[in-house]
N, C-alpha and C positions, 0 to 999 in steps of 0.2 A: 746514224744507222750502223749496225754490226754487219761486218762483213763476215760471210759466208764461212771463210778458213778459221774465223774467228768464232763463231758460233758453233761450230763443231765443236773446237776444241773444247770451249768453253763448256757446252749441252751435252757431249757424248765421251768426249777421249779423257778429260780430266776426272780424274776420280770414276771413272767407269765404275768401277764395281757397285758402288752406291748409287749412280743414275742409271742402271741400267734396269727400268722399267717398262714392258715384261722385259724378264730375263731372255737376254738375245745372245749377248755378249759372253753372258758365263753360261752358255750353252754351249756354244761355240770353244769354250776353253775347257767345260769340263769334258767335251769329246774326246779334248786330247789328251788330258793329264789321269781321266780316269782308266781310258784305255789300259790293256795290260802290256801293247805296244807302247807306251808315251815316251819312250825315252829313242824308239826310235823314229818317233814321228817328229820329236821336237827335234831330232836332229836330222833328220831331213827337211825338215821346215827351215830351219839355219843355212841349211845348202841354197833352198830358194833367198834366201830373204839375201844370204853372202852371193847371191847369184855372176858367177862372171861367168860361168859358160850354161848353155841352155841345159834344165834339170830334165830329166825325161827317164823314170823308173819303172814303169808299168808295174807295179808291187802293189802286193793288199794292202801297205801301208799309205800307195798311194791314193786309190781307192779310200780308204780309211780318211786322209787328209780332207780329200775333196766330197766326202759325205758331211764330214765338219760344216762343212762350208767356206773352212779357213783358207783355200787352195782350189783354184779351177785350173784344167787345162786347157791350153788355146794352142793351135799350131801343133800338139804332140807335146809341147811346156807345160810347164809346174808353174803358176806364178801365184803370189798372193790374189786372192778374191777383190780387195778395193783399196781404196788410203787406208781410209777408217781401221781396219786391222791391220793394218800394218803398220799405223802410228800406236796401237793398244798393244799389239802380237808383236813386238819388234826384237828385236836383239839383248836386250836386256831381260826380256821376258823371257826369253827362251834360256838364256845364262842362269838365271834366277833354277826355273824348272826343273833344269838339267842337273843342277846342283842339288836342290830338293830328292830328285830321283833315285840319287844314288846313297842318300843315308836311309 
């Protein structure tokens, strides 16, 4: 029997871009990267995700995040929406974008 942490990975987070049937995943990603904000959404997404102290912006950006659906707030916070993007949406990903943005 597959366990559960195992079947994610396996069904949704690996190789996302090609299982993500309907497109959920890169809906959620081209909210952010097509925006005309994305380079500061990805890096306030980075403040959440480096989160050591509580993120709390009330900005259209933030707004903007949690339209994504990439970001709810709970408490007056910023936190990521679930695992699942935050093992797709991680640190690397946002390294990657940020990088992309600026050429």
């Amino acid at each position: 029997m597959t366990r559960p942490k195992t079947l994610v990975q396996e069904k949704i987070i690996h190789d996302w871009e090609a299982q993500d049937q309907p497109e959920h995943l890169k809906t959620v990603c081209d909210r952010i990267l097509k925006s005309k904000n994305s380079q500061r959404l990805l890096l306030i997404y980075q403040q959440i995700l480096n989160q050591t102290s509580n993120i709390i912006i009330n900005s259209l950006e933030e707004k903007e995040l949690c339209l994504s659906g990439l970001v709810i707030k709970q408490n007056g916070e910023l936190k990521v929406h679930n695992r699942i993007y935050q093992a797709i949406f991680d640190r690397n990903w946002v390294e990657m974008n940020l990088l992309n943005s600026d050429s």
